[in-house]
N, C-alpha and C positions, 0 to 999 in steps of 0.2 A: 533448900532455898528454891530449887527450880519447880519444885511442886508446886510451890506458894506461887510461883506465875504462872502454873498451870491454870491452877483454881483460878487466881485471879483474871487469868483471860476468859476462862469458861464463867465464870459469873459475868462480864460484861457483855458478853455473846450472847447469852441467857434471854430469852422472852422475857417481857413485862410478867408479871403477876396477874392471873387470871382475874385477881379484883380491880384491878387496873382496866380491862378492858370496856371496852364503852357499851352501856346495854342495847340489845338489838332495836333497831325500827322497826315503826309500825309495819305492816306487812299484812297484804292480803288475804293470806293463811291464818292469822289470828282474827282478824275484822270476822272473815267470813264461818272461819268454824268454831267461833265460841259465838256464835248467834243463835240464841236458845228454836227461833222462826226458821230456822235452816238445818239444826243440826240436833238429833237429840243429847241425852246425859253425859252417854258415853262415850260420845263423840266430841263433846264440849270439855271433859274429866283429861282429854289428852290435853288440851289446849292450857286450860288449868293448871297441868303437872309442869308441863314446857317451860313453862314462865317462872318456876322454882329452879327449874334441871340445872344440871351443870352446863348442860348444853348452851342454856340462855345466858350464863354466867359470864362463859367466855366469848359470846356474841357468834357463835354458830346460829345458824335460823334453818327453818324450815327444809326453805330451797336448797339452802347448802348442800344437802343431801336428796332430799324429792324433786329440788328442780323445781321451775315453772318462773313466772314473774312475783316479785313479791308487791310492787305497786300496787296498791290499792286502785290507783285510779285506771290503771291499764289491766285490773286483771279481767276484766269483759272484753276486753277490746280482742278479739281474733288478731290482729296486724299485729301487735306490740309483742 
């Protein structure tokens, strides 16, 4: 019996389900490097893949790990 309220505290404690999670926002990382005028094939082919990954699934992005601003509108801005 105390296992059973083990479990059942460890499931309540538990993260949502990866499906659950809300998909990432736009972000100046995809605007900018899947634009065919900026960036060639293979450079565009990551951006591509990201958007499948697991990684976008659970709403990791870009910066999460590379860092930078993901704002689109502030990613020119030097101050921001």
């Amino acid at each position: 019996m105390r296992n059973l309220w083990i479990a059942a505290a460890l499931a309540a404690l538990a993260p949502g389900a990866p499906a659950l999670a809300a998909p990432p926002a736009a972000s100046s990382c995809v605007t900018c490097h899947a634009n065919p005028d900026l960036f060639d094939g293979a450079r565009r082919k990551i951006v591509d893949s990201f958007r499948g990954d697991v990684h976008a699934a659970v709403g990791i992005s870009c910066q999460d790990c590379h860092g930078g601003n993901p704002d689109p509108k502030l990613a020119e801005d030097p101050g921001a």
